[in-house]
N, C-alpha and C positions, 0 to 999 in steps of 0.2 A: 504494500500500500504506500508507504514512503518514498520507495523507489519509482513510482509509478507517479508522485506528486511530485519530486525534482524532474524527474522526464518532462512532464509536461513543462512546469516555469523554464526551462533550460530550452523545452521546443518555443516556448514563448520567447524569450530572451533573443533566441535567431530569429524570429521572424521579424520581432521589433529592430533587431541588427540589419536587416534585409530590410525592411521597409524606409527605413532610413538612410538606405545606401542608395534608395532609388529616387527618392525626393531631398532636396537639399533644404534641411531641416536646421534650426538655430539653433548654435553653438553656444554654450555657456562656459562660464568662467567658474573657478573654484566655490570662490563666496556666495555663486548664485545657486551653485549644487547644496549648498552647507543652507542657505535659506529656506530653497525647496525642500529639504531631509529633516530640519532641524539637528543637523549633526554638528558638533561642536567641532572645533578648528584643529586639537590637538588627533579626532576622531580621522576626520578626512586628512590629515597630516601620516597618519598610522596608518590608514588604507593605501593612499599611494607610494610610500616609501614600501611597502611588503608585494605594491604589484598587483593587488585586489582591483583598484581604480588607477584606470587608465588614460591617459589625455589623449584625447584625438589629434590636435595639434596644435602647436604654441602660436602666439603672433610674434610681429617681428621683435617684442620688446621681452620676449619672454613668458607673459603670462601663457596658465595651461589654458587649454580649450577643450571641450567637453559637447559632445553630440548627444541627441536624445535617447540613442539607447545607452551610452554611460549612464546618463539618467537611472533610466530602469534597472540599468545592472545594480549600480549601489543601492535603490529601492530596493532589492532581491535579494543584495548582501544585507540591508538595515531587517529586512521579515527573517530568515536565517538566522543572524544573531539573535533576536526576540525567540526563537525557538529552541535560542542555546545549541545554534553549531555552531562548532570551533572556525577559525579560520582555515586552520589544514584542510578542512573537509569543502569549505567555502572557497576556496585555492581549486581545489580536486574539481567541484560540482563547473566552476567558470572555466576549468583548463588553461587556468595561468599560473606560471610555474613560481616560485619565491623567486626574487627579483636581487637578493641578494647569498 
């Protein structure tokens, strides 16, 4: 039954990846993701340095950029934790490897 509920949000997770690839959709910045999540700064500081959240791509001055299924990805990492999976297993379910 569990394996059968991360199937799915993980088939969801690709289509929102794919749907996203097909329309060009607005890019967000760190603090707009930490607004929309209510995730505190040292929170999304710890998800990207481990590799969890991802930047789609910087601008020229540096800041990250963020597309809307990063969005949904961290949305799916923030349900996850509430559920009490670890990150190892949150690493595993996205298929990104630790970063360091």
């Amino acid at each position: 039954m569990e394996t059968q509920r991360v199937a799915q949000e993980l088939g969801q997770l690709q289509a929102s990846r794919m749907t996203e690839s097909l329309a060009a959709g607005r890019l967000y910045m760190t603090g707009d993701l930490r607004a929309l999540t209510g995730l505190p700064r040292t929170h999304m500081d710890f998800y990207l340095r481990e590799g969890i959240i991802q930047p789609t791509t910087r601008t020229g001055s540096g800041y990250l950029l963020f597309d809307h299924a990063e969005l949904e990805t961290l949305r799916a990492v923030l349900r996850w934790r509430e559920e009490g999976v670890g990150i190892r297993e949150i690493r595993d379910r996205l298929g990104r490897p630790a970063s360091h």
